[in-house]
C-alpha positions as semicolon CSV with decimal commas, in nm:
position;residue;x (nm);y (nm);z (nm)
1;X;0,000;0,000;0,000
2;X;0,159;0,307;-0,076
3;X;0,187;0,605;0,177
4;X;-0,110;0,852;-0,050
5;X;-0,345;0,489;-0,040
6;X;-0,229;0,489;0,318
7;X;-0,371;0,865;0,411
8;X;-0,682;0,858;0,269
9;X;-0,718;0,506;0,452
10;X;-0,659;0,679;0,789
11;X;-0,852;0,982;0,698
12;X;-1,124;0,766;0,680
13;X;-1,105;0,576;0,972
14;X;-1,063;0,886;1,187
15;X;-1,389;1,055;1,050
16;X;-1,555;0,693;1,123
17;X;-1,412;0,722;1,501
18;X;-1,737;1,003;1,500
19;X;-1,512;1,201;1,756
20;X;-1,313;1,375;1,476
21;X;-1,527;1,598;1,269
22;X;-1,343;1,674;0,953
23;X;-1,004;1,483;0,737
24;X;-0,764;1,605;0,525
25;X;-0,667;1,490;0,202
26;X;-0,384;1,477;0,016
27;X;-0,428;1,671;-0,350
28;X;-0,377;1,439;-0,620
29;X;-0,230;1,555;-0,952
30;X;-0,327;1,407;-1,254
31;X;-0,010;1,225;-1,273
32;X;-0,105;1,070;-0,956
33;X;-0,439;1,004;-1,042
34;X;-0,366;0,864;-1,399
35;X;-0,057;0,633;-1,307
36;X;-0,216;0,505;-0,948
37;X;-0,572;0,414;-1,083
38;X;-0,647;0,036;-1,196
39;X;-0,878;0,174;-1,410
40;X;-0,965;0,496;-1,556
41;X;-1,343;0,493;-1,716
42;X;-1,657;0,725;-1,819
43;X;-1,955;0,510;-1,715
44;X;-2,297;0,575;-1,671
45;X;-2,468;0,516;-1,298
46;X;-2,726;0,229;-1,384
47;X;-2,864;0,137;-1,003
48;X;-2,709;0,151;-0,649
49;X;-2,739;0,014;-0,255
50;X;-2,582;-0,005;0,064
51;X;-2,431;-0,242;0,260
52;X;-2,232;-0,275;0,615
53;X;-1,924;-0,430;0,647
54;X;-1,846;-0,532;0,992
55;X;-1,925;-0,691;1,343
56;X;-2,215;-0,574;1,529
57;X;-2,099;-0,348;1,814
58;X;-1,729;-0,330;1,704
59;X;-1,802;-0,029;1,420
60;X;-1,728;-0,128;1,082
61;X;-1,863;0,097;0,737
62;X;-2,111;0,194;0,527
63;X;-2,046;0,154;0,160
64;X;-2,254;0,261;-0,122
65;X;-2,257;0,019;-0,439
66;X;-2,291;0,150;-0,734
67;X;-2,304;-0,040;-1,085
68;X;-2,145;0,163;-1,374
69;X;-2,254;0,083;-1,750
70;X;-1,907;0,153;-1,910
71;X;-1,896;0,403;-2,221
72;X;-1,558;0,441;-2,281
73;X;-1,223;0,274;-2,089
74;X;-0,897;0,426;-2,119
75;X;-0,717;0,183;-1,874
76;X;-0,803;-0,109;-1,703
77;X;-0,944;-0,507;-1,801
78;X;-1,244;-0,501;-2,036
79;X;-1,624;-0,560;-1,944
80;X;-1,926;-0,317;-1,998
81;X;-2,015;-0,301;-1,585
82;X;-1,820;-0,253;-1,296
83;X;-1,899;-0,232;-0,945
84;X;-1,804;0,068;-0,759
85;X;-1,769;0,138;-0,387
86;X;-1,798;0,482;-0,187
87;X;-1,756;0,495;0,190
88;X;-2,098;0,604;0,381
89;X;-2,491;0,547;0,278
90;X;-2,749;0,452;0,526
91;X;-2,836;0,155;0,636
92;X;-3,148;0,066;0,833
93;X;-3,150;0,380;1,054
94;X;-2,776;0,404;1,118
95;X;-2,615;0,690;0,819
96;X;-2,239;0,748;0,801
97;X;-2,083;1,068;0,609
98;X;-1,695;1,107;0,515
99;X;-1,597;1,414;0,446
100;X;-1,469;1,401;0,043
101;X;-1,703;1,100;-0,051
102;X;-1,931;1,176;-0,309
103;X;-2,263;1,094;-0,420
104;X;-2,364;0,990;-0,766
105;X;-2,642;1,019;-0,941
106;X;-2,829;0,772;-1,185
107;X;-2,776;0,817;-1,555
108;X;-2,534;1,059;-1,506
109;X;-2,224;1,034;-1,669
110;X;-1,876;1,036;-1,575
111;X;-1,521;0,999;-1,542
112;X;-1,381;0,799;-1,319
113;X;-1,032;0,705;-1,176
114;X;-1,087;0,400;-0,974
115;X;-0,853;0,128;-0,792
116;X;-0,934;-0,202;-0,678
117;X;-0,757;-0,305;-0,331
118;X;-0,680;-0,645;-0,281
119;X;-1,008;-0,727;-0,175
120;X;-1,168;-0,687;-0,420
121;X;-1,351;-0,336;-0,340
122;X;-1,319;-0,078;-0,571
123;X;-1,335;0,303;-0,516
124;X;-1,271;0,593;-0,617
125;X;-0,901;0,753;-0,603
126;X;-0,880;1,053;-0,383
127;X;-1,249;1,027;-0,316
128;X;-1,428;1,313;-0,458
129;X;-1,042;1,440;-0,692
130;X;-1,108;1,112;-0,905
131;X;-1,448;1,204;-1,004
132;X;-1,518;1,418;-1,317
133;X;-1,908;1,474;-1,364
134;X;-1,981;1,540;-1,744
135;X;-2,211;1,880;-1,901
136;X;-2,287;2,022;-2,233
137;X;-2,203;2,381;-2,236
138;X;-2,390;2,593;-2,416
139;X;-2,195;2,569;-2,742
140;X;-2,304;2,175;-2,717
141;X;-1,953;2,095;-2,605
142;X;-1,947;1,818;-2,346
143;X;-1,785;1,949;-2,029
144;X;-1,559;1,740;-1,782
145;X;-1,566;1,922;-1,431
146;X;-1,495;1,910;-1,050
147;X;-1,552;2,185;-0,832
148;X;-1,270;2,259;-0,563
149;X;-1,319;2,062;-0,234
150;X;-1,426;2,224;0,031
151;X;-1,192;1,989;0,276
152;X;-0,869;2,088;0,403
153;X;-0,597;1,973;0,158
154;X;-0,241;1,865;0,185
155;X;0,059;1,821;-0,116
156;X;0,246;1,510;-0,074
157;X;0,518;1,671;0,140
158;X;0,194;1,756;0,405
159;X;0,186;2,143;0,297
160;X;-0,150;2,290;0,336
161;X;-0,271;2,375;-0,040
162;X;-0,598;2,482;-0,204
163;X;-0,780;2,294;-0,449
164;X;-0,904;2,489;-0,734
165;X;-1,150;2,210;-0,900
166;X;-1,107;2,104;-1,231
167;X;-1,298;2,178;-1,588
168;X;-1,194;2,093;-1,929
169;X;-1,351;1,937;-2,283
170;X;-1,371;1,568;-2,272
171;X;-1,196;1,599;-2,661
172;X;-0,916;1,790;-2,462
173;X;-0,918;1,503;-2,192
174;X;-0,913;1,231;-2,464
175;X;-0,570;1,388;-2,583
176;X;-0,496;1,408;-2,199
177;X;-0,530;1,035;-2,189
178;X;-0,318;0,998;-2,481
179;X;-0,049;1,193;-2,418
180;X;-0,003;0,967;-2,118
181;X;-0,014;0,644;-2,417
182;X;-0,390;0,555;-2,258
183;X;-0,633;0,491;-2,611
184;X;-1,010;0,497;-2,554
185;X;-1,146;0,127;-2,569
């Protein structure tokens, strides 16, 4: 596990602790994001639920399951679907939050930068920083954006930094993806 996988890890088991009421994250570049992810897709959100993994009355997490219909796949193993995990949901009447955990909507889509742990579970990388929601502007352009988190943020040397969100043309992110040898399957 490497030390950024290892941070957001912690930063979400302190905000499950419930005594802690905010994390930090560390700001991903897209470097980070491109060359850590197992797989790098824009996928539609066809259904989702919620499940709890671990022992009664010794805490555990709430995930939120999502199935993505794939649309395009610039890294990563084949398949149309993938499953998709994202810390908090409710289940029953007990809700968890993390700070930096989105929430996605159905048939919406977007572009994701994903990693599987060894497990099995796959997530998003950096939470929220590996999540590009799509738009058509006004000139019928379609739009790839993220607005800037409002968590506290951290570079990899643990400097506080801002994040300023992200927006650019999915043709401009396809040439992204290529410049970094990544085709569109």
């Amino acid at each position: 596990m490497t030390p950024r996988h290892t941070l957001g890890i912690f930063a979400l088991i302190a905000t499950s602790l419930g005594s802690v009421s905010g994390a930090t994250l560390e700001k991903l570049t897209t470097d980070d994001l491109v060359q850590k992810s197992t797989d790098i897709v824009r996928a539609k959100v066809i259904s989702s639920s919620t499940s709890y993994r671990g022992t009664a009355g010794r805490g555990g997490m709430i995930y939120t399951h999502y199935t993505l219909q794939i649309v395009e796949r610039w890294k990563g193993l084949d398949g149309v679907r993938m499953d998709l995990a994202v810390p908090g949901g409710t289940v029953g009447n007990i809700r968890q939050t993390f700070p930096g955990a989105p929430t996605l909507e159905p048939n919406i889509e977007y572009v994701f930068f994903l990693w599987t742990s060894r497990t099995g579970l796959t997530q998003i990388m950096g939470l929220s920083q590996g999540l590009l929601t799509e738009k058509v502007d006004a000139s019928g352009a379609t739009i790839l954006y993220r607005n800037a988190s409002a968590e506290p943020m951290v570079d990899s040397a643990g400097t506080p930094v801002t994040d300023s969100g992200f927006r650019l043309p999915l043709a401009a992110f396809r040439t992204t993806m290529q410049s970094y040898g990544l085709a569109s399957k």
